[in-house]
C-alpha positions as CSV (number, residue, x, y, z in Angstrom):
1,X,-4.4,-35.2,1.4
2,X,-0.7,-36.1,2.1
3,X,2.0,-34.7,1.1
4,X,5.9,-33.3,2.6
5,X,7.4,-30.0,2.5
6,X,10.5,-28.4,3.8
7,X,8.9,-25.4,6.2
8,X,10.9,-22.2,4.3
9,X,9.3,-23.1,1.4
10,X,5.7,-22.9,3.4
11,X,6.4,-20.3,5.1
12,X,6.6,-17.5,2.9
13,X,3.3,-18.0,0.7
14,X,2.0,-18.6,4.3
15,X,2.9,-15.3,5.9
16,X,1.9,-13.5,3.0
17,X,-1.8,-15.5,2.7
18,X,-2.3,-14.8,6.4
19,X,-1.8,-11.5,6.4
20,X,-5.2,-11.0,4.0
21,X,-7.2,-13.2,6.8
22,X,-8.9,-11.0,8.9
23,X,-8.7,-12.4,12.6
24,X,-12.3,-11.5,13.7
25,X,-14.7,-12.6,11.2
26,X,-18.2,-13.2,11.4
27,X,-18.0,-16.8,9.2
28,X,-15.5,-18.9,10.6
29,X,-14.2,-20.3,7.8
30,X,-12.7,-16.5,6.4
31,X,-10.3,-17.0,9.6
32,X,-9.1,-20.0,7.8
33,X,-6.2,-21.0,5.0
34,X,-7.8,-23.2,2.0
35,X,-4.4,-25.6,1.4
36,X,-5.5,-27.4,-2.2
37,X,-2.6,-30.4,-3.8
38,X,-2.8,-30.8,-7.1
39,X,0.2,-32.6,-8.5
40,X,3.1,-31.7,-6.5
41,X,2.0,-28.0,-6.6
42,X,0.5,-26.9,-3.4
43,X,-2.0,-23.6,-3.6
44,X,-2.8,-21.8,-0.3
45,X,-5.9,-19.2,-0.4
46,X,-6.6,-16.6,2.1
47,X,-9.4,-14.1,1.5
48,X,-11.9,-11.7,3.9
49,X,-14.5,-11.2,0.4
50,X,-12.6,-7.9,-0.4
51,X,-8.9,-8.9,-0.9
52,X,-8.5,-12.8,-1.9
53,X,-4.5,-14.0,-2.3
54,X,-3.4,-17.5,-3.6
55,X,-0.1,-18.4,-3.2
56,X,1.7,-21.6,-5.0
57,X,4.5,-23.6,-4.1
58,X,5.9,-26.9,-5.1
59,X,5.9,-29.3,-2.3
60,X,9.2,-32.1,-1.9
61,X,6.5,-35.6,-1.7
62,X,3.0,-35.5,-3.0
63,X,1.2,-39.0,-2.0
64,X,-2.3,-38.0,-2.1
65,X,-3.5,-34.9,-3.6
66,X,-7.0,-33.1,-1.8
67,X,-8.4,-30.0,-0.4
68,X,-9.3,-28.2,3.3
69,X,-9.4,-25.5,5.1
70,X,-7.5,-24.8,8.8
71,X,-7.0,-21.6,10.9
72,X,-4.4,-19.3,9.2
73,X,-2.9,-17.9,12.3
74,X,-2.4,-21.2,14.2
75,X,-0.6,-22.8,11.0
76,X,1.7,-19.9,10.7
77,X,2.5,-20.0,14.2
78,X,2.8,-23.8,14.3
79,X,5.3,-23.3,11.1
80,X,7.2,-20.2,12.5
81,X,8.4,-22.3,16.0
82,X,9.4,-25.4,13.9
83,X,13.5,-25.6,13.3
84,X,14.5,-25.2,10.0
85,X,16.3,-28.8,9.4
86,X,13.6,-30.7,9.9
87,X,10.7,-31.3,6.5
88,X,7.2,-30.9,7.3
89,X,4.7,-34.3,6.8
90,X,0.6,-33.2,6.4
91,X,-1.9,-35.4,6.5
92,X,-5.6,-35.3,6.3
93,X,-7.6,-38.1,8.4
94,X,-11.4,-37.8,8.8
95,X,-11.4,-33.7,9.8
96,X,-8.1,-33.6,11.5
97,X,-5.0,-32.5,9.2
98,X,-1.8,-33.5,11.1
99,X,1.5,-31.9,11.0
100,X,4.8,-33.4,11.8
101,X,7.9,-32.7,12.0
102,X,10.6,-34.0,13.9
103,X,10.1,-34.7,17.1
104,X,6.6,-32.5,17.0
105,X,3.3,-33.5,16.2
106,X,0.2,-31.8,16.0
107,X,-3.4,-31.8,14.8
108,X,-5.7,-29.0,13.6
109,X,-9.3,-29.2,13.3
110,X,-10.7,-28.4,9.9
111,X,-13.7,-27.0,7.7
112,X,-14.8,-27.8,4.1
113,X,-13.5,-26.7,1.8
114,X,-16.6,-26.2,0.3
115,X,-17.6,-23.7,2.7
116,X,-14.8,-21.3,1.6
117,X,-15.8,-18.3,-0.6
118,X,-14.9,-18.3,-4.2
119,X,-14.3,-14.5,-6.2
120,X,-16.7,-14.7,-8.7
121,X,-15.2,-15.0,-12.1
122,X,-16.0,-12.3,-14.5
123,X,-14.9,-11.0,-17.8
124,X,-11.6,-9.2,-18.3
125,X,-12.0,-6.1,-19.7
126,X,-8.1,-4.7,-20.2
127,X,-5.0,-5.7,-18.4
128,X,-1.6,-4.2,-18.6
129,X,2.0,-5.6,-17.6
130,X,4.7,-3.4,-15.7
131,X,7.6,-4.4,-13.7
132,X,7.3,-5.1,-9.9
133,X,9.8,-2.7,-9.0
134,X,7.8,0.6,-11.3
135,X,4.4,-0.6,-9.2
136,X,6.0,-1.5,-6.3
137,X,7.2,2.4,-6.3
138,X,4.2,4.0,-7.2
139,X,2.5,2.3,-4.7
140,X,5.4,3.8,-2.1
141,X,5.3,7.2,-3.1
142,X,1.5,8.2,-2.8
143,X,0.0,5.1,-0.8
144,X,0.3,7.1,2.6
145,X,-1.9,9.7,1.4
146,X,-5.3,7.9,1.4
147,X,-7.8,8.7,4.1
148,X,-8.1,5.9,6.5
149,X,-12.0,5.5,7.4
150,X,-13.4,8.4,5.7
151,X,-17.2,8.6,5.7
152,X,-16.3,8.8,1.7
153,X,-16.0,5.8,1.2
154,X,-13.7,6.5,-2.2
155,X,-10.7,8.3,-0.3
156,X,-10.2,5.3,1.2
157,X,-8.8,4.0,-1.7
158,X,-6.6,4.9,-4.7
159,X,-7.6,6.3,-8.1
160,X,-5.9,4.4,-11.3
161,X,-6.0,6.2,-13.8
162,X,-5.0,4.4,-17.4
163,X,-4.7,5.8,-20.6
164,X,-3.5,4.7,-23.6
165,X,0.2,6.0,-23.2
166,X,0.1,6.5,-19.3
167,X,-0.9,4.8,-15.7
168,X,-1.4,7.3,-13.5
169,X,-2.3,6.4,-9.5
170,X,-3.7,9.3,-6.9
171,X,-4.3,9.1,-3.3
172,X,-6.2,12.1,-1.3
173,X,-7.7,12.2,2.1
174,X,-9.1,15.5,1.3
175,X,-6.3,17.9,3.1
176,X,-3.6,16.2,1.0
177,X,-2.9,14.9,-2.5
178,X,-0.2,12.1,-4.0
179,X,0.4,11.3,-7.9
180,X,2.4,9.9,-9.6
181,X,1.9,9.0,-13.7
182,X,4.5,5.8,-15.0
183,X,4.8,6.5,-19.2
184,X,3.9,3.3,-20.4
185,X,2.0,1.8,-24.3
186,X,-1.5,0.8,-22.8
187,X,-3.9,-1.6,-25.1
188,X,-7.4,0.5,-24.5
189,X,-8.8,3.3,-26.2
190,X,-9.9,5.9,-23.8
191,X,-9.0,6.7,-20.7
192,X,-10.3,4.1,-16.9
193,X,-10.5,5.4,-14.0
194,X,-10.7,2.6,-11.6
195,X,-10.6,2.9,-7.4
196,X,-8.9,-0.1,-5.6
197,X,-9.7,0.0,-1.6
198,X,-7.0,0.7,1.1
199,X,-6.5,-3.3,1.9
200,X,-5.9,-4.0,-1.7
201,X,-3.2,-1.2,-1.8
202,X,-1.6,-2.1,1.1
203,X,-1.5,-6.0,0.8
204,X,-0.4,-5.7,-3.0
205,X,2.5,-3.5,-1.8
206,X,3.6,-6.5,0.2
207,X,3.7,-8.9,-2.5
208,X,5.9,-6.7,-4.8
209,X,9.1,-7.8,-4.8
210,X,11.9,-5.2,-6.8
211,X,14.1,-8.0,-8.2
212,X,11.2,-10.2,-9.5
213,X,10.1,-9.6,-12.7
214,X,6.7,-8.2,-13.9
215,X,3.3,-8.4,-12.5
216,X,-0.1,-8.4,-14.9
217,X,-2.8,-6.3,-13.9
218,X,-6.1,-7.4,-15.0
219,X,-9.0,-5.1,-14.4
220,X,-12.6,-6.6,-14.5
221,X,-16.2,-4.9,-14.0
222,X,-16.1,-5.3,-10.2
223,X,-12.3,-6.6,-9.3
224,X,-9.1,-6.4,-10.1
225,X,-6.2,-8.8,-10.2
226,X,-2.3,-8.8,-10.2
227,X,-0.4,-11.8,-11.3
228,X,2.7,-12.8,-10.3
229,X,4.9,-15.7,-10.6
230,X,3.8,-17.5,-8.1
231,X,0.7,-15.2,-6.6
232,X,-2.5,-14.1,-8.1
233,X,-4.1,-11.3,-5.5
234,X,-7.3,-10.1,-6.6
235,X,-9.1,-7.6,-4.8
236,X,-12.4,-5.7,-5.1
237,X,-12.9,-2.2,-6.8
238,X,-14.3,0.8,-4.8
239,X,-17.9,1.7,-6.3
240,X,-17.9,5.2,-6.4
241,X,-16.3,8.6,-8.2
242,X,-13.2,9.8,-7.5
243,X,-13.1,13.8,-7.2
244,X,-11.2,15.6,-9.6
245,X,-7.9,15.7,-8.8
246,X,-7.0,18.4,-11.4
247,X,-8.7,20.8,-9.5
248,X,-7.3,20.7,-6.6
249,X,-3.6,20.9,-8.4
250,X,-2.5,24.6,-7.8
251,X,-1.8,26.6,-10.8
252,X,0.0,29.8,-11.1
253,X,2.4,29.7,-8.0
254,X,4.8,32.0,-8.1
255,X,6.7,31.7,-4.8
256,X,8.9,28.8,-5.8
257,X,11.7,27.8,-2.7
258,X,14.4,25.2,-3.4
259,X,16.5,23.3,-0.1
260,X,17.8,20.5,0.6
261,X,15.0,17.7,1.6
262,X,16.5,16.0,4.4
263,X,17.6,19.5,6.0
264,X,13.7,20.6,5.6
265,X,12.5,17.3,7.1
266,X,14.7,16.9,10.2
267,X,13.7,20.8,10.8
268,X,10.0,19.9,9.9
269,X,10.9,17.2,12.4
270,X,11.8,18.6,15.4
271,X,9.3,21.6,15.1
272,X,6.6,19.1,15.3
273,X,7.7,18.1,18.9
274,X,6.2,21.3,20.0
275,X,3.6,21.4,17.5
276,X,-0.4,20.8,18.9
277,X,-1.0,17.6,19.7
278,X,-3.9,17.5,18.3
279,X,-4.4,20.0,15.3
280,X,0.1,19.2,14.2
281,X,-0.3,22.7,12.9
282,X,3.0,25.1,12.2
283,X,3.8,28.7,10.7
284,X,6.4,28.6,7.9
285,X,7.5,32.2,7.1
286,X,9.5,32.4,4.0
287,X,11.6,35.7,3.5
288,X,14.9,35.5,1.0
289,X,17.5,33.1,1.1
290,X,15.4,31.6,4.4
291,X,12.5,29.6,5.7
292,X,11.2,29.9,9.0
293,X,9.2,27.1,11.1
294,X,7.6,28.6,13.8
295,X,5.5,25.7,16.3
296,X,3.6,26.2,19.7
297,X,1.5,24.4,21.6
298,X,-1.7,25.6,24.8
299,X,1.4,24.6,27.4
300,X,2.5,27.9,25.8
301,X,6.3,26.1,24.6
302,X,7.6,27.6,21.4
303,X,10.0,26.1,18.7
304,X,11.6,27.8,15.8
305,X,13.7,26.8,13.0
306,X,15.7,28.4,10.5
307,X,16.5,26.3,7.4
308,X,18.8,28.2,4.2
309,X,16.8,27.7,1.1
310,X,17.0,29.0,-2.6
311,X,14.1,31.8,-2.5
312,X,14.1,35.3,-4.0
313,X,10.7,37.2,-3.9
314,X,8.0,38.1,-1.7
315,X,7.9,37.4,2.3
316,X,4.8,34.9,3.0
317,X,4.0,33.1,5.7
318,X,1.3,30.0,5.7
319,X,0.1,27.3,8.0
320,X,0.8,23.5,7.3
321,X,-0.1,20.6,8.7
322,X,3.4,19.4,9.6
323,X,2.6,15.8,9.9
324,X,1.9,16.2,6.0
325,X,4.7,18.0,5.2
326,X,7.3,15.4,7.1
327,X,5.0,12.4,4.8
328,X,6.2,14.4,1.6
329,X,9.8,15.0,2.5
330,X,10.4,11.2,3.8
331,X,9.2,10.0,0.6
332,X,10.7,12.1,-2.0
333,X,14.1,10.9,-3.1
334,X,15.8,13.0,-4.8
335,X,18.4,15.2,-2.9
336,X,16.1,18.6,-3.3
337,X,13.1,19.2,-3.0
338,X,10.9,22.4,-4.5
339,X,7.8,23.8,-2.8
340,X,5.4,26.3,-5.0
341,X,3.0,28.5,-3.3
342,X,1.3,31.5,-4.0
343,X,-0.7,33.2,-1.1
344,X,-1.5,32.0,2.6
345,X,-4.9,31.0,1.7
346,X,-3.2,28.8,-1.4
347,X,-2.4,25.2,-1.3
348,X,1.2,23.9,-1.8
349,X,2.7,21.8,-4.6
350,X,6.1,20.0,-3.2
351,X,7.5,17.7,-5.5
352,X,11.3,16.4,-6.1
353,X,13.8,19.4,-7.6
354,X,14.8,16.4,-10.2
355,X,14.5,12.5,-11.0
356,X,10.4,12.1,-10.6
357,X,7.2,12.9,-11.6
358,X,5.6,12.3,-8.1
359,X,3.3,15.7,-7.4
360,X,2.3,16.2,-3.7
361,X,-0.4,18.7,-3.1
362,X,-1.2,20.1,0.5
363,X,-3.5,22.7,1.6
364,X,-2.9,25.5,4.1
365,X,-4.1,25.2,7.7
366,X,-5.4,28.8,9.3
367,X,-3.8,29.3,12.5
């Protein structure tokens, strides 16, 4: 293997493939990069058996195409102090692949590629195409609501949900709930429900780019994968059932306040400061025209906040989680936001006043 390439054009499919290496692995060869030349087109594969990403990029000099494996973190590094000016020359000898550049040399010992663990092919069973951007901000809007090493296995993870005219993704850790459903024409029959794990979410969220075109998801038995231009990520499916969301969605609230989001979310905000430390738990007392945020914490300090809302009916006051409540309000985007509830013991649905069909779902904490 030989071959020249200028280091931006390594270093972004690089960054990207390292970030799916896990750094302490049990096989020695998952802590590594497979580089593969074919042609003039270089492919670089990074995988830890759950999430696998290969990234392509067209090198400046192919001399002699070939295939290894060398420690993803080192290369990056390696690549990330090199100037910009000068190209990069690789160059396998024996089991040492040299880099140079410039003035710089160095030499990286190497595994077989051989060794390096393959996702094994399977059927397709549907795939749909959507712009990067429409994923990209599902993703965004209910990706910080799965659980993050729950003993269900399943909440740590994200439900799609396709149907023929719909996508629909939900995240839930089981005190709180995110959805969002995209309207799109959907080549199946009846409806999938499908449950990628928290890696794939999060390292597919960093491949999206907004101004990039589409990406393909294909969805197999056991995997999934998302193709774009010059990536193809494919991650593992969650074996297990997703509860049902629709029956945790409250129905029938009839205590329905309007306010301005960023003037509830600075308030939610600064409550939280004197908010328990441990249990984040505050009082919000809604009477008309106002809602209250009462906090406290065992060193006996109080905060309270008064924020003008739209809200004609019944007093009620109900505990929240406020960390939850500050998640929802940073990621809705329109310039309102509404807030249905219907007794203390009642979860809330917060969603935007306008603009999206996001749905955020949290339940009530006693206090």
């Amino acid at each position: 293997m030989h071959f020249v390439i200028s280091r931006e054009a390594l270093l972004k499919p690089l960054q990207l493939v390292s970030g799916v290496v896990e750094r302490r692995q049990t096989l020695p060869v998952l802590s590594n990069v497979l580089l593969e030349l074919k042609d003039s087109e270089l492919s670089l594969t990074g995988t830890d058996l759950e999430v696998e990403l290969v990234g392509r990029v067209k090198v400046d000099q192919a001399h002699k195409p070939g295939e290894i494996t060398v420690p993803a973190r080192k290369l990056l590094d390696i690549c990330k102090s090199l100037g910009d000016d000068a190209p990069i020359e690789v160059s396998l000898a024996d089991t040492k692949l040299t880099l140079r550049s410039g003035r710089s040399r160095f030499t990286l010992t190497t595994l077989p590629a051989t060794e390096f663990p393959a996702v094994e092919e399977e059927p397709d069973t549907f795939s749909l195409t959507m712009a990067q951007s429409k994923l990209r901000e599902l993703l965004a809007n209910t990706s910080f609501a799965m659980a993050q090493q729950d003993v269900r296995y399943y909440l740590n993870g994200m439900l799609f949900e396709v149907a023929p005219d719909y996508l629909r993704v939900v995240a839930t850790d089981g005190h709180r709930l995110a959805m969002q459903t995209l309207s799109m024409s959907n080549s199946i029959d009846e409806v999938q429900k499908l449950i990628l794990p928290r890696k794939g979410i999060m390292e597919l969220a960093r491949l999206l780019n907004d101004d990039a075109g589409d990406v393909t998801l294909t969805f197999c038995q056991n995997h999934m994968r998302a193709k774009v231009p010059a990536y193809t990520f494919t991650s593992k499916l969650v074996d297990g059932k997703f509860p049902d969301y629709n029956r945790v969605l409250p129905k029938g609230g009839d205590k329905v306040v309007t306010g301005y989001r960023e003037e509830l979310r600075q308030a939610f905000a600064r409550a939280s400061i004197l908010s328990n430390e441990k249990y984040r738990g505050v009082r919000v007392m809604l009477s008309s025209g106002e809602l209250k945020i009462l906090a406290n914490n065992p060193e006996q300090e109080e905060a309270e906040e008064v924020v003008a809302v739209d809200y004609e009916g019944e007093p009620l006051e109900i505990g929240f989680n406020v960390s939850y409540l500050i998640d929802v309000l940073s990621t809705v985007s329109s310039e309102k936001a509404r807030i249905t509830a219907s007794d203390p013991k009642g979860s809330a649905l917060l969603e935007a006043e306008e603009g999206s069909d996001a749905l955020y779902v949290v339940a009530p904490m006693r206090l």
